[in-house]
C-alpha positions as CSV (number, residue, x, y, z in Angstrom):
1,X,38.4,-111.8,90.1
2,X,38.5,-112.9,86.3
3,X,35.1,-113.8,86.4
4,X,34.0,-109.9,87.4
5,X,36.3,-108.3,85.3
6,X,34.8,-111.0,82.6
7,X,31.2,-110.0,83.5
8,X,31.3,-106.5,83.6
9,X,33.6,-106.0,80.3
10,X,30.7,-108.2,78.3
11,X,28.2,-106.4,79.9
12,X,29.7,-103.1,78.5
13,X,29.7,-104.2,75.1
14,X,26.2,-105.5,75.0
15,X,25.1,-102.2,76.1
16,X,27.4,-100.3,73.3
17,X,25.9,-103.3,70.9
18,X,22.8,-101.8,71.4
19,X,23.3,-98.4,70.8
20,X,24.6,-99.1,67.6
21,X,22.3,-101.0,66.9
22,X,19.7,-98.1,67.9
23,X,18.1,-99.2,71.2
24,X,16.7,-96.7,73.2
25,X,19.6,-95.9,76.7
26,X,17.1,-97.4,78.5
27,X,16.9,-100.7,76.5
28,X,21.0,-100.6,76.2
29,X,21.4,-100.2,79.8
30,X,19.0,-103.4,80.7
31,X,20.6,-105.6,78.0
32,X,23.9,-104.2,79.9
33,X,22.9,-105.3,83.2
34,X,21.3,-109.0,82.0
35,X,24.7,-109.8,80.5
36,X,26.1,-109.0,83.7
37,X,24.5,-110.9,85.4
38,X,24.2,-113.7,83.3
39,X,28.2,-114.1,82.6
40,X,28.8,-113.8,86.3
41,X,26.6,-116.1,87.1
42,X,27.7,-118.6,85.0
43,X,31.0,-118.0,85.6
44,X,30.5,-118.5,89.4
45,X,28.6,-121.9,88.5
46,X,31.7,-123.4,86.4
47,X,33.7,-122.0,89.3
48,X,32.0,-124.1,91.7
49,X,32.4,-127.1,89.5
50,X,36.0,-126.9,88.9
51,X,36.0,-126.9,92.7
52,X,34.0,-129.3,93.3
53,X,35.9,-131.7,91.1
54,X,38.6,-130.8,92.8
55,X,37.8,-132.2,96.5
């Protein structure tokens, strides 16, 4: 759950980075979506490591 919540808070402030930064919506909403995807996909990875350690 912590890895979602995570995920989806940094991928709202990359987007909001952008616009201040003066992207384009388009641009802010991509950069939005890769850090997304990228922090829960990383996060899932350690996950499964911890876990795996674990057994």
């Amino acid at each position: 759950m912590i890895v979602i919540e995570t995920s989806v808070i940094l991928g709202f402030l990359a987007g909001l980075l952008m616009i201040a930064l003066g992207a384009s919506p388009l641009t802010a909403v991509g950069a939005g979506g890769v850090a997304v995807a990228s922090c829960f996909g990383i996060g899932m990875g350690a996950a499964a490591y911890v876990k795996k350690q674990d057994a």
